[in-house]
N, C-alpha and C positions, 0 to 999 in steps of 0.2 A: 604412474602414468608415463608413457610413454610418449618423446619428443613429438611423435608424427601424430598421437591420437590429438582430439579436437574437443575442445568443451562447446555444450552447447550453452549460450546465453540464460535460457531459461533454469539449467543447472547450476548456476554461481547466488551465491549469496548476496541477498540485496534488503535493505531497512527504510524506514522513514530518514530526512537528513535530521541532525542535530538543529535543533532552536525553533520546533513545530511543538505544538501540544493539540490536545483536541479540548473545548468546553461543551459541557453542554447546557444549550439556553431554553430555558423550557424545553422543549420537544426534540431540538433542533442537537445538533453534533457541529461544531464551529472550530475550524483550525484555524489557530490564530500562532504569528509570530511571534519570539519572545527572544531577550537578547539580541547579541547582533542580527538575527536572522530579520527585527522587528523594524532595524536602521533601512533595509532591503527593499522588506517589502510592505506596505501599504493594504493590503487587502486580508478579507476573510474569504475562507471556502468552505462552504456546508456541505456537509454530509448526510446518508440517509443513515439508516438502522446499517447495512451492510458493506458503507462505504465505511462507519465506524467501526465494526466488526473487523473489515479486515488489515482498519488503518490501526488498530491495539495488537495485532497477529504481526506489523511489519515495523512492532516498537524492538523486534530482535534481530538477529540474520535470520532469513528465511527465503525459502524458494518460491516460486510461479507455483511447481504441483504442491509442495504444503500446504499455499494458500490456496491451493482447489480443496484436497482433504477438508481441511480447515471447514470452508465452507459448505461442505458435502454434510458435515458430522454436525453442522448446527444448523441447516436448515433445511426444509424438506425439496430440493433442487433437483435436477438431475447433474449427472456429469460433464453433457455437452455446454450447459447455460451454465452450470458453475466455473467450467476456464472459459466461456467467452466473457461474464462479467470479471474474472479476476483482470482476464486480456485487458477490455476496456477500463476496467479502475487503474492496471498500472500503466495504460497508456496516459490516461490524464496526472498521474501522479510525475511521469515522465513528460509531460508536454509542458506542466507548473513547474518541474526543478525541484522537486520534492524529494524525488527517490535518490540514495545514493546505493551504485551498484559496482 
């Protein structure tokens, strides 16, 4: 790559941060902190079926479009609502301090 060209954001690799796990309680998908992360923070965040889905897809590096594929290949979505929900999941994963990118 060359000096002048430009990445774009959604092209860099990005994961869950260290010290998050998911449970699940009966029904329910629960991120809870562990280690230091648990000295931090105080709360739990639930998830549904495909906020787990794609919170297990961002246990490695991975991009914004994998995580459309991703969700393309396992549920019956279309394309336009598969990146607006990934949008809005990594917006909240980035609004809680979740994501490291």
């Amino acid at each position: 790559m060359g000096v002048n060209e430009c990445i774009d954001a959604k092209d860099l690799g990005m994961k869950i941060k260290d010290g998050f796990i998911v449970n699940k309680v009966g029904s329910q998908h629960v991120v809870v902190p562990v280690g230091e992360a648990s000295m931090e923070r105080h709360c739990m965040i639930r998830l549904n079926d495909t906020g787990a889905f794609l919170w297990e897809q961002l246990g490695a590096n991975t991009t914004e479009d994998v995580l459309v594929r991703a969700l393309l290949a396992e549920y019956a979505v279309d394309e336009d609502t598969a990146r607006a929900d990934v949008a809005v999941f990594l917006g909240e994963l980035r609004d809680a301090d979740l994501l490291e990118e």
